[in-house]
N, C-alpha and C positions, 0 to 999 in steps of 0.2 A: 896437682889436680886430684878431687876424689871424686868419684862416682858411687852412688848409692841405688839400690835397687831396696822397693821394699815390696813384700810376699804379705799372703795371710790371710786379706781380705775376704768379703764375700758378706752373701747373705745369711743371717742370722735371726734368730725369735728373740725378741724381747727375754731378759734372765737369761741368756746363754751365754758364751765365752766365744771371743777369737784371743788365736795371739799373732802380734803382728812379728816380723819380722824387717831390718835393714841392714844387705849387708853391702859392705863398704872398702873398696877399693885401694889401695895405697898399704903403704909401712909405718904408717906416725897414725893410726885409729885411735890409738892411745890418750893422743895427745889432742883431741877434740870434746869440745862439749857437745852434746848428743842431744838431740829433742826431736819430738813429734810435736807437730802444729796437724787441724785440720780445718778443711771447710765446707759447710754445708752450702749447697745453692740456694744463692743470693743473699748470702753471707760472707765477711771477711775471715780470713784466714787465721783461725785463734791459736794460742800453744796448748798444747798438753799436758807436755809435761819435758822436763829436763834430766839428763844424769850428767854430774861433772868427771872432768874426768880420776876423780878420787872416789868418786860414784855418790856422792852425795845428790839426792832427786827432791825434785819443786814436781808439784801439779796443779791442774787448775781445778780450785774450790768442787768445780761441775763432776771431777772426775774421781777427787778425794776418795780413800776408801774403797773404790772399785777398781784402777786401772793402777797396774804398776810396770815401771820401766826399769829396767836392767840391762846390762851391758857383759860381752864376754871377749874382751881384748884381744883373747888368743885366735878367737874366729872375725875378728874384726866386725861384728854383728851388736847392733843393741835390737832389743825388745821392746814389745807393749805388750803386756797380757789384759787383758780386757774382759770383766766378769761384768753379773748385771749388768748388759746391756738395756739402753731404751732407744724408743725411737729414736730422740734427742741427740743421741750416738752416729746418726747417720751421717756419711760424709766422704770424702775422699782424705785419706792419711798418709801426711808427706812427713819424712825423716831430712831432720836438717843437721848438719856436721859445722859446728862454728869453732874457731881459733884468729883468736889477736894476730897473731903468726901467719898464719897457712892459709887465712881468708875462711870463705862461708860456701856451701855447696847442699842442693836441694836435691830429694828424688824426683820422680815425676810422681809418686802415689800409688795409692791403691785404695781400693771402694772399700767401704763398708757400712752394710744397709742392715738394719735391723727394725722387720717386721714378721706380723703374723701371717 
């Protein structure tokens, strides 16, 4: 079993930065591929972005360029830094922990709204 908690959230202005946080429960963090999904209301739940666990990272087109995810094994923790913000940005941001192995394990989220 993993548990993930993730931090960071909150309101934000348009062009500003959050960084998010997820940390992650267990001894094999390592050994998980890492992603952020989120979802706006009354939208499906999109992905983000991924790191492997070699750290090789995907994003989505939307986020290219602005958001990047990283990972630090030792604290069992991945990130989202998140710059230029826009509205379009708003959502709730869940961290997902996948392996072939050890199964798949979701946060419950955390808000991030960005407006004026």
């Amino acid at each position: 079993q993993v548990q993930l908690v993730e931090s960071g959230g909150g309101l934000v202005q348009p062009g500003g930065s959050l960084r998010l946080s997820c940390a992650a429960s267990g001894s094999i963090f390592s050994m998980y591929v890492m992603a952020w999904y989120r979802q706006a209301p009354g939208k499906q739940r999109e992905l983000v972005a991924t790191i492997a666990t070699g750290g090789s990272t995907n994003y989505a087109d939307s986020v290219k360029g602005r958001f990047t995810i990283s990972r630090d094994n030792a604290k069992n923790t991945v990130y989202l830094q998140m710059n230029s913000l826009k509205a379009e940005d708003t959502a709730v941001y869940y961290c997902r922990a996948q392996s072939l192995a050890y199964g798949s394990y979701w946060g419950r989220g955390t808000q991030v709204t960005v407006s004026s």
